[in-house]
C-alpha positions in Angstrom: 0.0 0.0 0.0 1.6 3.1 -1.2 2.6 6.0 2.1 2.2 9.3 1.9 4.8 11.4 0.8 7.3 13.4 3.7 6.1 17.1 3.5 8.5 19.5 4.5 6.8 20.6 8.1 8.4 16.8 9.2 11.6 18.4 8.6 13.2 20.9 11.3 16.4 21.8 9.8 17.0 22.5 6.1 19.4 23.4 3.7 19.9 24.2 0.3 22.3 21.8 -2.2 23.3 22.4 -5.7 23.3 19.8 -8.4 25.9 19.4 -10.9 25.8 18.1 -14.3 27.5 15.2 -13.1 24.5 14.3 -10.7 22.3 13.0 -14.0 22.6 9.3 -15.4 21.9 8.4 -18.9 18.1 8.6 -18.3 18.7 11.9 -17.3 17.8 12.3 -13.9 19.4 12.4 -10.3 21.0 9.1 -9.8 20.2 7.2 -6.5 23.8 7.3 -5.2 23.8 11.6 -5.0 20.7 11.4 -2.9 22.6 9.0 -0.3 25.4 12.0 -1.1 23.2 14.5 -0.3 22.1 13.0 3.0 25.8 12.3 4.1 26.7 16.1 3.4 23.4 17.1 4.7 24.0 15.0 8.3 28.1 15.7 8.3 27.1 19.3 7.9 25.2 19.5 10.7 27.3 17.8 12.9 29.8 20.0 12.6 28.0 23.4 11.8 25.0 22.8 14.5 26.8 20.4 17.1 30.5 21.8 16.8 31.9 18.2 16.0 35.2 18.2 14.2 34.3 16.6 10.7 36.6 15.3 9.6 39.4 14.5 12.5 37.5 14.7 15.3 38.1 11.8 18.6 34.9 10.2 17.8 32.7 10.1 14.5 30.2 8.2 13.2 30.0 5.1 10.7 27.2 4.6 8.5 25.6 1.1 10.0 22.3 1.8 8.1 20.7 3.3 5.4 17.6 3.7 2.8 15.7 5.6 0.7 12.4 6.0 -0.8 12.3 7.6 -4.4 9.3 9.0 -4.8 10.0 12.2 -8.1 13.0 12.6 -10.3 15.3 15.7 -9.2 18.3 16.5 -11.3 20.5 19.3 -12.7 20.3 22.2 -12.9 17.9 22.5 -10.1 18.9 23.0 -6.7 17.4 20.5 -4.0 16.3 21.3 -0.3 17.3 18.9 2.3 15.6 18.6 5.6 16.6 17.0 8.3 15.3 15.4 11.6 16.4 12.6 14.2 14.3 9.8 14.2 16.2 7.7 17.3 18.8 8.5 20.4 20.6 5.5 21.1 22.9 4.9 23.8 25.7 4.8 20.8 23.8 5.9 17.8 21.9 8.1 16.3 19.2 7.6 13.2 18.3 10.5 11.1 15.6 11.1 8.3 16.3 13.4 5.9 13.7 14.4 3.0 15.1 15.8 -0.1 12.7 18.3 -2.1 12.5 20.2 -5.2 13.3 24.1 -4.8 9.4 24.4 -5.3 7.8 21.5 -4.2 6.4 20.7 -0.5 6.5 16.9 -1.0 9.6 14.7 -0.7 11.6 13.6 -4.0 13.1 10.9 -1.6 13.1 10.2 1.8 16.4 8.7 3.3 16.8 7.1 7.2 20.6 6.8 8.1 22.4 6.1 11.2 25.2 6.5 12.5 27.0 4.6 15.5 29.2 6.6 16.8 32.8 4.7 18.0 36.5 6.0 19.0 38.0 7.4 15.9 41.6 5.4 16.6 40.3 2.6 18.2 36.7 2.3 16.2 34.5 0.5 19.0 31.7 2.1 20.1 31.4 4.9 22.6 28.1 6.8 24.2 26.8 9.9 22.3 28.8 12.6 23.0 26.9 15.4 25.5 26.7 17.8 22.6 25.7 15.5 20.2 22.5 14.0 22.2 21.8 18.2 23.5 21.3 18.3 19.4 19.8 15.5 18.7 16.9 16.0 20.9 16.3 19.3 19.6 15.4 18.0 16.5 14.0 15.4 17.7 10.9 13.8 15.4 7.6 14.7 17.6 5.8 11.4 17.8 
């Protein structure tokens, strides 16, 4: 049974992403690996613009354990793409994000992605609890139930 789309009021932080050229596969379209781009820059980004992590070369970061996507609209180039962003789950070591990716004009979702990151030692890569700042962010963006 088909869901209905992601509209952009499940989203509580957003940016804006250009495409390139390079974004568009033979059937000219967005390809399904830039969206899972998009939602690493999109989560990366906010971890170090919104929670002050060091990305890259901070003491702990996160490893993709999970991800997916629904593809709901074609996007490509040249138009940009909005991204918005929301935590689904706190974990004691990880954290799962949804991010929706949008058309410049369009309140649905073009895709809707869920990744999540466990969050380990950077030298010795097991896993440690959420660092303070992290979870502080993470529930402030928390997805309302």
């Amino acid at each position: 049974m088909p869901r209905d789309r992601a509209k952009r009021s499940d989203y509580s932080q957003f940016s804006q992403l250009t495409t390139r050229w390079a974004d568009n596969d033979a059937y000219g379209h967005m390809n399904n690996v830039v969206y899972y781009q998009l939602v690493d820059t999109v989560v990366n980004s906010w971890l170090r613009d919104h929670v002050g992590m060091k990305v890259p070369g901070g003491d702990v970061i996160g490893l993709v354990v999970e991800t997916g996507c629904v593809y709901h609209a074609s996007l490509g180039w040249p138009e940009p793409v909005d991204a918005g962003l929301v935590v689904e789950r706190i974990g004691t070591t990880s954290v799962t994000y949804l991010v929706g990716i949008f058309g410049a004009n369009s309140d649905e979702a073009a895709g809707e992605a869920r990744f999540t990151h466990v969050y380990v030692d950077a030298e010795t890569r097991r896993p440690v609890p959420i660092p303070d700042d992290l979870r502080k962010a993470a529930e402030a963006i928390l997805k309302a139930e």
